[in-house]
DSSP file (Angstrom, degrees, kcal/mol; ACC not computed):
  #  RESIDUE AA STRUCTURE BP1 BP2  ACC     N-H-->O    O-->H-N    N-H-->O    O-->H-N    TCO  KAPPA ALPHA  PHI   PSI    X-CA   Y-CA   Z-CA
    1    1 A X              0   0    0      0, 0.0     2,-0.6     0, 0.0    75,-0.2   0.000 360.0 360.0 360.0 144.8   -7.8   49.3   30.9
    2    2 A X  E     +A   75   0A   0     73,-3.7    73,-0.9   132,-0.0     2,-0.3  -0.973 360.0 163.0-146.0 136.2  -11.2   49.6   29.6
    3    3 A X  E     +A   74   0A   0     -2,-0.6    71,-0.2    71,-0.2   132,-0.2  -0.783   6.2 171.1-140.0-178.7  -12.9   46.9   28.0
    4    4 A X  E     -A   73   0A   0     69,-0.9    69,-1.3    -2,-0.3     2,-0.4  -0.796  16.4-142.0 160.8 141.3  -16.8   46.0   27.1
    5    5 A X  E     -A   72   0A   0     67,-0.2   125,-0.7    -2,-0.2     2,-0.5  -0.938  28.1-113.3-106.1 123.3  -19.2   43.1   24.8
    6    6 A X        -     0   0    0     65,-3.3     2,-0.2    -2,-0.4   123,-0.1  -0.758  42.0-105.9 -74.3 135.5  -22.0   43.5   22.9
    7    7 A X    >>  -     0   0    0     -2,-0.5     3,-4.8   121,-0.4     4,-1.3  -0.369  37.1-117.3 -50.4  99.1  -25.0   41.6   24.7
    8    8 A X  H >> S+     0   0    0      1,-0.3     4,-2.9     2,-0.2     3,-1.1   0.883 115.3  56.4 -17.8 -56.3  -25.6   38.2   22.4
    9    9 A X  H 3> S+     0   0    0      1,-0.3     4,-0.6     2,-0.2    -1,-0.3   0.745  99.5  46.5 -92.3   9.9  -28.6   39.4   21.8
   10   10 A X  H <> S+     0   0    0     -3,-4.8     4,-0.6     2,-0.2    -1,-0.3   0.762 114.6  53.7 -69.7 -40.5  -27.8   42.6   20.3
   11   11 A X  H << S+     0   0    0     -4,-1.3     3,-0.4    -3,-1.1    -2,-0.2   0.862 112.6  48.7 -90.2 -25.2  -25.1   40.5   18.1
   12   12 A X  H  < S+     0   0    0     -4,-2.9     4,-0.3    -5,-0.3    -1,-0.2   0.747 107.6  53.9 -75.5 -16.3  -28.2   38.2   17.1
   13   13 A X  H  < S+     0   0    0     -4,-0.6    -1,-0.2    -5,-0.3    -2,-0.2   0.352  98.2  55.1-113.8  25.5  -30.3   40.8   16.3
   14   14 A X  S  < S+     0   0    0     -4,-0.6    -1,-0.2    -3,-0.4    -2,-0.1   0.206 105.6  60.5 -98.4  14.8  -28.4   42.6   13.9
   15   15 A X  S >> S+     0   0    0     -4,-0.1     3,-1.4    -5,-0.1     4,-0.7   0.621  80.7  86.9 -90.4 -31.9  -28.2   39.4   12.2
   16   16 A X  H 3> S+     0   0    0      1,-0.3     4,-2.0    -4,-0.3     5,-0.2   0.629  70.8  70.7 -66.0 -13.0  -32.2   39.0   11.7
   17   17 A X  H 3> S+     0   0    0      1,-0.2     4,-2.0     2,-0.2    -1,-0.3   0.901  98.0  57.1 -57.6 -29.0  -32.7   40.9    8.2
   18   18 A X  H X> S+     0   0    0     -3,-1.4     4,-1.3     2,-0.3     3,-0.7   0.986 105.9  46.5 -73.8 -52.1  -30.9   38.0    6.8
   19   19 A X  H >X S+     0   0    0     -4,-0.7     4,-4.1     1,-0.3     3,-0.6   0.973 115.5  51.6 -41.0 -68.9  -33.6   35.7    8.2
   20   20 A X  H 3X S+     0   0    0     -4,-2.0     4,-1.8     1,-0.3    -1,-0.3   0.867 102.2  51.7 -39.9 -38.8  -35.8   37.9    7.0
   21   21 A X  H <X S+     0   0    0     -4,-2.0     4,-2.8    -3,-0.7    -1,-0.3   0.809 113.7  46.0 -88.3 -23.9  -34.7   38.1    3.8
   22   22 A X  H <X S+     0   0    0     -4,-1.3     4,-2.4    -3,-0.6    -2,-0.2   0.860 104.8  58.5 -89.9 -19.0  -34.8   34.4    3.4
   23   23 A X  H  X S+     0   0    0     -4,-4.1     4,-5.7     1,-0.2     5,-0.5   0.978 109.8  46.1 -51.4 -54.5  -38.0   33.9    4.9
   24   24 A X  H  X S+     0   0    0     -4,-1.8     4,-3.6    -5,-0.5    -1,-0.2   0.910 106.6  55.6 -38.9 -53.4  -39.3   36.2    2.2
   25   25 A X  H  X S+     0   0    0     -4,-2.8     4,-3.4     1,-0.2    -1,-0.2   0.819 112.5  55.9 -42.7 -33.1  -37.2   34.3   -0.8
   26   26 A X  H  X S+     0   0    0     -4,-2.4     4,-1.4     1,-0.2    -2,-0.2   0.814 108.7  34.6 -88.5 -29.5  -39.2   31.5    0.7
   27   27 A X  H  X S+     0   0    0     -4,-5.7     4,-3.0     2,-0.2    -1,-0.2   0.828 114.2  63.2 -88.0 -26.4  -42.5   32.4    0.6
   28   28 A X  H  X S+     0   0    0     -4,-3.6     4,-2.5    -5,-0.5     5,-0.3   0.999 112.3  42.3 -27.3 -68.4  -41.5   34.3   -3.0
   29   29 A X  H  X S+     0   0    0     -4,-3.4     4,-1.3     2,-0.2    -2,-0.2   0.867 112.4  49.7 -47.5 -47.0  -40.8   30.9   -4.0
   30   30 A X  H >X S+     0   0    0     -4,-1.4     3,-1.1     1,-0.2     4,-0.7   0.996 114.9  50.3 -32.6 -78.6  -44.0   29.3   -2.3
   31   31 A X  H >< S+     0   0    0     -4,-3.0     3,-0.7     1,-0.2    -2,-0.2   0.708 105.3  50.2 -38.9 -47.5  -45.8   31.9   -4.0
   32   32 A X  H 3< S+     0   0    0     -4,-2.5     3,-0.2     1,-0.2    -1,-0.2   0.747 116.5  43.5 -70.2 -41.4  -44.4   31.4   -7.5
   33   33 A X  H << S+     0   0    0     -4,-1.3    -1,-0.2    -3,-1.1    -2,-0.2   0.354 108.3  53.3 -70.5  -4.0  -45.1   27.5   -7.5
   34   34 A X  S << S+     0   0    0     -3,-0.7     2,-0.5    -4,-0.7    -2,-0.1  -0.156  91.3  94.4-131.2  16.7  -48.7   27.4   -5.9
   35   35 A X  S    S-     0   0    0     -5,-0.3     2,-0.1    -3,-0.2    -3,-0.0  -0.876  93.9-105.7-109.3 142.3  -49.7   30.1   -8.8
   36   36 A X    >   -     0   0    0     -2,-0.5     3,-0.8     1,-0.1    -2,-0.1  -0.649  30.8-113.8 -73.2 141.9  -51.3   27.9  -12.0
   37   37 A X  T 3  S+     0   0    0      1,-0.3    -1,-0.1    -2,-0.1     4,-0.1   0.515  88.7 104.5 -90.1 -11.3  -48.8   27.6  -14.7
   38   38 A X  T 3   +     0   0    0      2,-0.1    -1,-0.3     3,-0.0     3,-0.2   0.865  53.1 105.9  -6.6 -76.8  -50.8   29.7  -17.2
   39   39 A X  S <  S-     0   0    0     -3,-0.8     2,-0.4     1,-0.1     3,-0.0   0.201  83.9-107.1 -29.6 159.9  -48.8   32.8  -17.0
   40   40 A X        -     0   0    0      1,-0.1     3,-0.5     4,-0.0     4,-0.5  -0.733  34.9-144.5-100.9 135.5  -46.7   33.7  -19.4
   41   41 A X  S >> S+     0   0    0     -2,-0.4     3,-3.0     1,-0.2     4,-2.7   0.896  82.5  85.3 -86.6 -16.5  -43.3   33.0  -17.8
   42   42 A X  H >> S+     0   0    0      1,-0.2     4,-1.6     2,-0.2     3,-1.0   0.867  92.3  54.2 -23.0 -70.1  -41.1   35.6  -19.0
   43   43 A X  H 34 S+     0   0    0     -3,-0.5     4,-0.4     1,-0.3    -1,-0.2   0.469 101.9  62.2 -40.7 -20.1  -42.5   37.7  -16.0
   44   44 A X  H X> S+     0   0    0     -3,-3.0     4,-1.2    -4,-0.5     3,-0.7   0.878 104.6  47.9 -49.2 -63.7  -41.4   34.8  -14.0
   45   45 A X  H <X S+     0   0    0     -4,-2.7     4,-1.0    -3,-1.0     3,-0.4   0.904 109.6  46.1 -55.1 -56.0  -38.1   35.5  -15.1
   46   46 A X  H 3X S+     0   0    0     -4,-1.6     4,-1.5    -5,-0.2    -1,-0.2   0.695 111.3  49.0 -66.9 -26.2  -37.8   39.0  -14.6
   47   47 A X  H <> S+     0   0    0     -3,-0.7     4,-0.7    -4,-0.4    -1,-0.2   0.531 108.5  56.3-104.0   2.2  -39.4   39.3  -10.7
   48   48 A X  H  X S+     0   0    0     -4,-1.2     4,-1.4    -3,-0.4    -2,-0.2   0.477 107.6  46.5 -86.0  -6.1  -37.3   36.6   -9.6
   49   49 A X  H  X S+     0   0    0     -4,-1.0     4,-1.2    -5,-0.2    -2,-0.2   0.883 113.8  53.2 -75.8 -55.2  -34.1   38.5  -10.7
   50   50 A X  H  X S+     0   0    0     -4,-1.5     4,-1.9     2,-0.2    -2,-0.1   0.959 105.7  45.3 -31.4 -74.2  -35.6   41.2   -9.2
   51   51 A X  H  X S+     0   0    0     -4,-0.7     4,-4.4     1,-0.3     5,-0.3   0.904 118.5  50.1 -48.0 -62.4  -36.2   39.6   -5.7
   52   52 A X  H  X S+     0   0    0     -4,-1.4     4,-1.1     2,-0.2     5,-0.3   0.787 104.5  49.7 -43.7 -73.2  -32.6   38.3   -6.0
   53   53 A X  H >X S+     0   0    0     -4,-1.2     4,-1.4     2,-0.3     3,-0.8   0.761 116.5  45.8-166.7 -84.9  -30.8   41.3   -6.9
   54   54 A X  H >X S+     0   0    0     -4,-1.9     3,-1.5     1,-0.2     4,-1.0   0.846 115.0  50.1 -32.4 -75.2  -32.8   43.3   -3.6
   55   55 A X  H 3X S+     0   0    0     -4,-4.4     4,-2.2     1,-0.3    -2,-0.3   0.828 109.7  46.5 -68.0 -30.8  -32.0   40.2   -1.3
   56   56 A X  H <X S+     0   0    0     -4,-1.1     4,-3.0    -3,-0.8     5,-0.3   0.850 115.7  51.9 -84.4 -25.8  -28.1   40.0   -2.2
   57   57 A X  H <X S+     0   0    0     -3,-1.5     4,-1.3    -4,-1.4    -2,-0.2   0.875 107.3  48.0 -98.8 -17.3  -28.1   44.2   -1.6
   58   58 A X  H  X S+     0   0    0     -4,-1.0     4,-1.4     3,-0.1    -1,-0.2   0.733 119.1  41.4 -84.4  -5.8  -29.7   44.2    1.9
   59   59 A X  H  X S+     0   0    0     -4,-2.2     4,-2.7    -5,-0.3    -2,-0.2   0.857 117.7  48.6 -95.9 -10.7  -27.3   41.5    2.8
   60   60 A X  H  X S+     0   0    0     -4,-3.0     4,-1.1    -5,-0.3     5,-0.2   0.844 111.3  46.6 -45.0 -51.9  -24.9   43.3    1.1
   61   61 A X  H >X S+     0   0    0     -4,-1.3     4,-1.1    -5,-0.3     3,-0.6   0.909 114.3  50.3 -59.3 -55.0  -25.8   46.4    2.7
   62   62 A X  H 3< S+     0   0    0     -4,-1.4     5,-0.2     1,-0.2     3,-0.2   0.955 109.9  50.5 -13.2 -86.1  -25.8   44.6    6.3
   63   63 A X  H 3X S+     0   0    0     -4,-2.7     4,-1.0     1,-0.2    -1,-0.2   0.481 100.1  52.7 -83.0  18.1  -22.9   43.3    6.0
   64   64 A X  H << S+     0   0    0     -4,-1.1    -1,-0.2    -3,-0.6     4,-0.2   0.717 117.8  49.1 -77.5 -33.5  -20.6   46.1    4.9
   65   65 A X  T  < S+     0   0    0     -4,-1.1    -2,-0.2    -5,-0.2    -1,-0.2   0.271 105.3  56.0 -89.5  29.2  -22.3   47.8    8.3
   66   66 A X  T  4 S+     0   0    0     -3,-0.2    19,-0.7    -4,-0.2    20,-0.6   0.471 103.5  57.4-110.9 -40.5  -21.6   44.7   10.4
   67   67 A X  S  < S+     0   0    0     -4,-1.0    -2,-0.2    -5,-0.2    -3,-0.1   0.462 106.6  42.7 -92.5  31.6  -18.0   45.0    9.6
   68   68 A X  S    S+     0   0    0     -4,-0.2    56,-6.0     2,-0.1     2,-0.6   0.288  97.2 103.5-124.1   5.8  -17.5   48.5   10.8
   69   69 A X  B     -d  124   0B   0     -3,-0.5    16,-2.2    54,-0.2    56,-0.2  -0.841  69.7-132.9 -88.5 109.2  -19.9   47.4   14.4
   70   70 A X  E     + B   0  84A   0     54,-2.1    14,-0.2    -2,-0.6    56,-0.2  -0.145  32.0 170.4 -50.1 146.8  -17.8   46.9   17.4
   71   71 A X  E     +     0   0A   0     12,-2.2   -65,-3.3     1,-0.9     2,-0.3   0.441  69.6   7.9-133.3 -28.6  -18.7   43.8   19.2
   72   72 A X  E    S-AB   5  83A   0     11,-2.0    11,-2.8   -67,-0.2    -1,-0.9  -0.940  74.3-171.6-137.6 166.6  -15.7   43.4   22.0
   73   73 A X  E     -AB   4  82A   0    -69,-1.3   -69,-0.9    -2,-0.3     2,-0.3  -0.731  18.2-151.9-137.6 172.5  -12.9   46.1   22.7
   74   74 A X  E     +AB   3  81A   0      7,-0.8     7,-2.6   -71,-0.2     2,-0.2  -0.634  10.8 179.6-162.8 128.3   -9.7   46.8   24.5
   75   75 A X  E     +AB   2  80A   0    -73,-0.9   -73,-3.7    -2,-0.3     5,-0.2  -0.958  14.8 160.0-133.6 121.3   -8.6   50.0   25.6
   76   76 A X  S    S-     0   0    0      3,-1.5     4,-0.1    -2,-0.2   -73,-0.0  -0.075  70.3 -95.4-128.4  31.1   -5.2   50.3   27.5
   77   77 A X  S    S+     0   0    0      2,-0.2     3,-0.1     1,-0.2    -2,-0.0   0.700 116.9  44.2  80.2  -5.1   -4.8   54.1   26.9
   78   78 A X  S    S+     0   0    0      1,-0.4    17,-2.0    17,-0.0    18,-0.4   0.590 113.8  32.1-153.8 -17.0   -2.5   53.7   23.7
   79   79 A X  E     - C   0  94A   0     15,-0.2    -3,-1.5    16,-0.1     2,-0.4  -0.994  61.0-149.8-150.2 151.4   -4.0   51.1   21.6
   80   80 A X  E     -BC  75  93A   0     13,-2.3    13,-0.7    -2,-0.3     2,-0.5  -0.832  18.1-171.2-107.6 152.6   -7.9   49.9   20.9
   81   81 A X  E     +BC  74  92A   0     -7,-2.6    -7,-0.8    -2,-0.4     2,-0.3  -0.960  20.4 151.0-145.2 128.9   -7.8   46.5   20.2
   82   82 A X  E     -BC  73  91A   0      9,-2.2     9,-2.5    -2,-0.5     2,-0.3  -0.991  34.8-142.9-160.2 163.9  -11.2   45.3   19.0
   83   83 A X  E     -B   72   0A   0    -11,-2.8   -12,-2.2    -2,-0.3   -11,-2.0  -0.970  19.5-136.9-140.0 167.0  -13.2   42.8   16.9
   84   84 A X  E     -B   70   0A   0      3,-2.3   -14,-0.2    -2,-0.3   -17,-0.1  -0.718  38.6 -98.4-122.0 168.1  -16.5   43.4   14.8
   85   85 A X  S    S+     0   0    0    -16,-2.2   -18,-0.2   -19,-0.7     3,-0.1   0.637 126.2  36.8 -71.4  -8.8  -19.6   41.3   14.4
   86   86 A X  S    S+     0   0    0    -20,-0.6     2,-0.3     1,-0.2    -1,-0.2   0.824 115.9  58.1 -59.2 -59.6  -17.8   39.7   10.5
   87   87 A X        +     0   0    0      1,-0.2    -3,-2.3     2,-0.1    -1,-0.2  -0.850  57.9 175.8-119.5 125.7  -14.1   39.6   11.9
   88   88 A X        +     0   0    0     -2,-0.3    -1,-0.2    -5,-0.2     2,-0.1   0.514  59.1  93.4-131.9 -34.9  -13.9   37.5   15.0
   89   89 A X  S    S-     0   0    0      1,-0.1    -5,-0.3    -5,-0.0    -2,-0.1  -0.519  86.1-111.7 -75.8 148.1   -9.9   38.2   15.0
   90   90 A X        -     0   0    0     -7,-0.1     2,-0.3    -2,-0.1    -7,-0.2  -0.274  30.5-154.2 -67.5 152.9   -8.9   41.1   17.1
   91   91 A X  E     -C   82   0A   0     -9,-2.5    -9,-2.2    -4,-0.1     2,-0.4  -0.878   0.8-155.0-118.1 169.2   -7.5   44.4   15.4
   92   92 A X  E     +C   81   0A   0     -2,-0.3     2,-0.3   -11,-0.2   -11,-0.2  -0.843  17.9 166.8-138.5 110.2   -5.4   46.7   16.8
   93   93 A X  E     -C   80   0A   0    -13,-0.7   -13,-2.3    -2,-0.4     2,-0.3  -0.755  32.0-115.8-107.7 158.5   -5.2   50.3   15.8
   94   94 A X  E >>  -C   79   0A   0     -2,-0.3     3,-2.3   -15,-0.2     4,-1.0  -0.563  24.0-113.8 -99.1 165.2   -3.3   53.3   18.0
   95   95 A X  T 34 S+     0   0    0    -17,-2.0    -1,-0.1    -2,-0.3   -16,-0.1   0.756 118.8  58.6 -62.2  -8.4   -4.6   56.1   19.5
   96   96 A X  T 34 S+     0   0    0    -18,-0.4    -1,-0.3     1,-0.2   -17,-0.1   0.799  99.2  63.6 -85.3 -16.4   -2.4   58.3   16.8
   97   97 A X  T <4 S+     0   0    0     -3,-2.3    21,-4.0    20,-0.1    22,-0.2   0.895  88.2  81.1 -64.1 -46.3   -4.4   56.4   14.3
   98   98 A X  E  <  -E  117   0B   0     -4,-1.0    19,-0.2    19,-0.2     3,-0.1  -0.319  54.4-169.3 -75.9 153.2   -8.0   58.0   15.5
   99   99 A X  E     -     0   0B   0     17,-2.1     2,-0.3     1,-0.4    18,-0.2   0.762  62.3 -24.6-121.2 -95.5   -8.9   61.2   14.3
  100  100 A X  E     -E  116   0B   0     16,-1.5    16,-2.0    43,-0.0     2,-0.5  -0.868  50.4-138.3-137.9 161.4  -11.9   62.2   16.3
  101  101 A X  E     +E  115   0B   0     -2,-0.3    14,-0.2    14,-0.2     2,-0.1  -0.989  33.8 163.2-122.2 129.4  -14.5   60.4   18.2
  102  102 A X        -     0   0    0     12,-1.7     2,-0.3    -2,-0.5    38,-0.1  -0.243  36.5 -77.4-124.9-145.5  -18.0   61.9   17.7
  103  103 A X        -     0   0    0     10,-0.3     2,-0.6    -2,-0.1    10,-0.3  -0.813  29.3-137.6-102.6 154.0  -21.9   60.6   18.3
  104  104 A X  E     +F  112   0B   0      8,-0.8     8,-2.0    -2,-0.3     7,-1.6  -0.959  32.3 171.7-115.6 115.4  -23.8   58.4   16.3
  105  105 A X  E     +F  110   0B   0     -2,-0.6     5,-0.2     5,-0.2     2,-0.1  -0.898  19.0 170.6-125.4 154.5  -27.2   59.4   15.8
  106  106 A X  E >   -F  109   0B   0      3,-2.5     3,-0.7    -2,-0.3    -2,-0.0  -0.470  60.6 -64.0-123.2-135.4  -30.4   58.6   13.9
  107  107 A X  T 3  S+     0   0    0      1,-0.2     3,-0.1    -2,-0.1    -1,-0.0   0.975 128.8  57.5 -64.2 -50.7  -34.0   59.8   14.2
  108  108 A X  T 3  S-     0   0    0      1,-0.1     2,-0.4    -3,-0.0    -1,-0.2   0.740 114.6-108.2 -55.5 -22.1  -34.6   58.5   17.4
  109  109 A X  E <  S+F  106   0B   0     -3,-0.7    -3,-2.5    -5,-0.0    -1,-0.1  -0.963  83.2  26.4 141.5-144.1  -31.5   60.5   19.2
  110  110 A X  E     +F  105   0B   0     -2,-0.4    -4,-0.3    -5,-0.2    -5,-0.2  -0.031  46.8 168.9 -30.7 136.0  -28.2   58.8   20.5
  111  111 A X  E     -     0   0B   0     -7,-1.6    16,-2.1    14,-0.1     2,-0.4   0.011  57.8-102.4-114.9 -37.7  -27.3   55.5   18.7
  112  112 A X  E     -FG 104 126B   0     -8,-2.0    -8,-0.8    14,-0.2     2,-0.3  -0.747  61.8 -11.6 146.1-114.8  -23.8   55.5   20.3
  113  113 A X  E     - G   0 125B   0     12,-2.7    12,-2.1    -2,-0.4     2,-0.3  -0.981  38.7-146.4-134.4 119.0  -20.4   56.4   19.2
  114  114 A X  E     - G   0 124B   0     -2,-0.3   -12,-1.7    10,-0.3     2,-0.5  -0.683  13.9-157.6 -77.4 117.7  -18.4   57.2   15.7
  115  115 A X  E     -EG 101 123B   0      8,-2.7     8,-1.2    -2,-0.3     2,-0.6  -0.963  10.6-164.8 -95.8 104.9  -15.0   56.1   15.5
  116  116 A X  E     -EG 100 122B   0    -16,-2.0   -17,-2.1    -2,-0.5   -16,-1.5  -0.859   5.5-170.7-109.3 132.7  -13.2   58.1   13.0
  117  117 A X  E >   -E   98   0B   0      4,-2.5     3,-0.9    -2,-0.6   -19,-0.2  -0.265  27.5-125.7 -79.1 155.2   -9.7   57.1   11.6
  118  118 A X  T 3  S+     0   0    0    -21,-4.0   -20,-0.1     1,-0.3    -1,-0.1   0.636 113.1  66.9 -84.3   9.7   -7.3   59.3    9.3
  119  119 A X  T 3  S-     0   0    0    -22,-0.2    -1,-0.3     2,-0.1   -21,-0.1   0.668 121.2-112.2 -91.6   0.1   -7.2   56.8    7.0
  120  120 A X  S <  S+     0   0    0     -3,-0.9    -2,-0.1     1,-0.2    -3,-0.1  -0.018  74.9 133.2 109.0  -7.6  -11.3   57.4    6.4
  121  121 A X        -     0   0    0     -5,-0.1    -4,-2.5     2,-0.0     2,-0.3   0.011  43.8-154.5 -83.5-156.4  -12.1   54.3    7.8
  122  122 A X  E     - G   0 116B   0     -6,-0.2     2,-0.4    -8,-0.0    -6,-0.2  -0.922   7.2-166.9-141.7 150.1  -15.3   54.5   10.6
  123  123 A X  E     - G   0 115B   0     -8,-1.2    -8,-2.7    -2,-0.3     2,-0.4  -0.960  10.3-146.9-144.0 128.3  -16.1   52.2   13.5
  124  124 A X  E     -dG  69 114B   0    -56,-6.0   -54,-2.1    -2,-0.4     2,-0.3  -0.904   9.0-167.1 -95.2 140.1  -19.2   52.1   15.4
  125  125 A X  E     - G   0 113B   0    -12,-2.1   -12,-2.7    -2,-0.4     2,-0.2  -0.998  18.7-140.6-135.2 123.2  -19.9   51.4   19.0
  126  126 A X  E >   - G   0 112B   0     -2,-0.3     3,-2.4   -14,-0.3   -14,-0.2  -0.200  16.9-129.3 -85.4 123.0  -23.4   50.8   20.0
  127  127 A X  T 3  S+     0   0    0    -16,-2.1     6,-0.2     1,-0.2    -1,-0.1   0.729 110.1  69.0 -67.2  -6.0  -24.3   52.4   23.5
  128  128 A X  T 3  S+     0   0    0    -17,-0.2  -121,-0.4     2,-0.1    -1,-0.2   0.360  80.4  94.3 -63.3  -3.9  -25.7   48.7   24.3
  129  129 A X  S <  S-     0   0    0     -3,-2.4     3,-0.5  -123,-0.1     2,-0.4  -0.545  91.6-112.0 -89.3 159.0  -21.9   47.6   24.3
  130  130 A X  S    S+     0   0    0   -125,-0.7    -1,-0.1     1,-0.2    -2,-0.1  -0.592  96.6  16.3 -82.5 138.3  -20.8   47.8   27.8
  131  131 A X  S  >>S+     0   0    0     -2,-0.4     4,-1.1    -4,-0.1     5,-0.6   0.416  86.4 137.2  93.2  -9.8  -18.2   50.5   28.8
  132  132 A X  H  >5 +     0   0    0     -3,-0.5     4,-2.7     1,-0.3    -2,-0.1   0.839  66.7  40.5 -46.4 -53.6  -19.2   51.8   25.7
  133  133 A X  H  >5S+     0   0    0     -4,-0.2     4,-1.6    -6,-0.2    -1,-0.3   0.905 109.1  62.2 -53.7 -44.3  -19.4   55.5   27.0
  134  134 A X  H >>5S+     0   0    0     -3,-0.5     3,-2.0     2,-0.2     4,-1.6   0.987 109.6  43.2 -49.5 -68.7  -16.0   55.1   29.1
  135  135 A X  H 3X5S+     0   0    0     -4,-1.1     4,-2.0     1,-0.2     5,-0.4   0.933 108.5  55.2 -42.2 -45.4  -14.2   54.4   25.8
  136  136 A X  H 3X<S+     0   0    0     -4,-2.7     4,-1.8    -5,-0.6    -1,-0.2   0.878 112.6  38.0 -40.4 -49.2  -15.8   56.9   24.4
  137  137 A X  H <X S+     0   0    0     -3,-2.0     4,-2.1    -4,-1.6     5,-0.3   0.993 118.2  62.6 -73.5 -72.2  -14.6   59.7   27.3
  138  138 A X  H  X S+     0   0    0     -4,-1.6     4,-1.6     2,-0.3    -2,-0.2   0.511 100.6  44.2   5.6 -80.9  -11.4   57.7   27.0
  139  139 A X  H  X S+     0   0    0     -4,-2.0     4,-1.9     1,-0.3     5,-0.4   0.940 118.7  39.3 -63.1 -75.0  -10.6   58.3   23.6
  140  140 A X  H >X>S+     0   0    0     -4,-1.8     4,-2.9    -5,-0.4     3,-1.3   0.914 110.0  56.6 -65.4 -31.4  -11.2   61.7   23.5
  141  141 A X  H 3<5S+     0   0    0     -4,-2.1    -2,-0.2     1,-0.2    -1,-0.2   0.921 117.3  39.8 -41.6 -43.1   -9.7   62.6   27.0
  142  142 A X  H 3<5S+     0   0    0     -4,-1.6    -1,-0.2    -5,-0.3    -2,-0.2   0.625 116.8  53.5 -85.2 -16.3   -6.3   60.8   25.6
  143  143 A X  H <<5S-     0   0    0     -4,-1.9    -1,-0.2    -3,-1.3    -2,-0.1   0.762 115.5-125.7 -84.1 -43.4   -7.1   62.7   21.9
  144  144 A X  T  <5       0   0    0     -4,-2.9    -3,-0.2    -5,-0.4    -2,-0.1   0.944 360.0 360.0  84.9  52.9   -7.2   65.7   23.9
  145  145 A X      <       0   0    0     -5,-1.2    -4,-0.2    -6,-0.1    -5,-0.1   0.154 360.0 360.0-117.9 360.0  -10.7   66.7   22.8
């Protein structure tokens, strides 16, 4: 059995764009009320649509990649049982399920591990997660890869 947690503070700081993004709204806002009311407000209108529109699509963005980021696993050699940093209930898919397991990388090198399924969907596992590399070996040893 091979099991592993993402480190709280790994799972808190893939949470901080959101913070971010409201901090911003908030000084947007600041900003838009501490300007003298001269202006013509039309332009009002249009860069606070804006501002919205960008804040709802990086947390959009975020969280479509939060639910495909492992945060605990189970591995018993026939079924991964895991949950992601959205969905707090466990899933369980089987090892006939998985397709390949590859690397995840971006510029800096290694990010950690691609789980791909044959139904297209994708799971990531962060090389901060513990065990993360055993599952990884795991998977493909049992894949036969």
């Amino acid at each position: 059995m091979i099991a592993g947690t993402m480190p709280k503070w790994q799972q808190y700081s893939h949470r901080s764009p959101v913070v971010i993004v409201f901090l911003f709204g908030a000084l947007i806002w600041w900003g838009f009320h501490s300007v003298p009311s001269h202006q013509p407000q039309g332009r009002n209108v249009w860069a606070i649509a804006l501002m919205i529109v960008l804040g709802l699509g990086l947390i959009g963005s975020g969280f479509s990649f939060w639910k495909r980021l492992i945060k605990e696993f189970n591995y018993d050699g026939r079924t991964l049982t895991f949950n992601t940093l959205v969905n707090s209930d466990m899933q369980v898919r089987h090892i006939s399920d998985i397709e390949e397991v590859g690397e995840w990388r971006g510029r800096g090198g290694s990010l950690g591990y691609c789980i791909k399924f044959r139904d297209g969907a994708k799971l990531y596992l962060q090389n901060g997660v513990s065990n993360a590399a055993a599952l990884a070996e795991g998977l493909r040893y049992d894949l036969g890869s």
